[in-house]
C-alpha positions in Angstrom: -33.5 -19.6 -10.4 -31.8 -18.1 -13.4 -27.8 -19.0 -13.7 -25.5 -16.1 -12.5 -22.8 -15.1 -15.5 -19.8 -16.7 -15.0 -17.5 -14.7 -12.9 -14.4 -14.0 -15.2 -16.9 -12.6 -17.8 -16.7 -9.0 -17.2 -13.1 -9.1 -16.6 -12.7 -10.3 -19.7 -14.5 -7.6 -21.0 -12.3 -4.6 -19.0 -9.6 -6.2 -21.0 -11.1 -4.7 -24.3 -11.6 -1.4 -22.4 -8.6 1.5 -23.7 -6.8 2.3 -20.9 -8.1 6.1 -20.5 -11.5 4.4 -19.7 -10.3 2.6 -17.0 -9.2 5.6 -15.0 -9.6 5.6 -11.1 -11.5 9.0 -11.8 -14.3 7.4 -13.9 -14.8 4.8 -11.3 -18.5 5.5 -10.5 -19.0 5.4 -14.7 -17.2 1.8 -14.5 -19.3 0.6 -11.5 -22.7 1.5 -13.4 -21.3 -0.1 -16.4 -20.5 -3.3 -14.1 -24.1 -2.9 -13.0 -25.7 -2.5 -16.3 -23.9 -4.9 -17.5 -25.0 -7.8 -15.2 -28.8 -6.3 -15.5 -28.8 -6.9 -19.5 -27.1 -10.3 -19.0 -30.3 -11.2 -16.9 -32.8 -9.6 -18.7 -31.4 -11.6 -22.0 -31.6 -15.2 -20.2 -34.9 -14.2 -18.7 -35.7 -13.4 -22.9 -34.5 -16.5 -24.1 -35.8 -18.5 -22.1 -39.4 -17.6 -22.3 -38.8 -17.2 -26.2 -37.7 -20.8 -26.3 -41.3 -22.2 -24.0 -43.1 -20.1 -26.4 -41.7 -20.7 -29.8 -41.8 -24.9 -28.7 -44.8 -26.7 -28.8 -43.9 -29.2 -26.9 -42.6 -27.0 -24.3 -45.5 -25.0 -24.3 -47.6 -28.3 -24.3 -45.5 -29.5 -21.3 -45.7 -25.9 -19.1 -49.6 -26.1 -20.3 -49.6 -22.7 -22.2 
């Protein structure tokens, strides 16, 4: 199971966002930003995590690769 990011992440992030991008008219544009978001977040764990069993050799040793 890969850990979720933690919740007040992307919030954090809308507070970097000028104001005339955060218009109720561009709504669907933030909700596949939210989406995209939380997909590259995922996709980079999944990354690191199989770049760190794979550049350890004890790791690799361990998970017999």
């Amino acid at each position: 199971m890969i850990a979720t990011e933690p919740a007040d992440q992307y919030n954090k992030f809308c507070l970097h966002l000028p104001p005339k991008l955060v218009q109720p008219s561009l709504k669907i544009l933030h909700d596949q930003l939210k989406t995209e978001i939380h997909n590259d977040y995922d996709l980079a764990l999944r990354k690191a995590i199989v770049d760190y069993i794979l550049l350890d050799p004890n790791e690799r040793q361990r998970v017999k690769i």
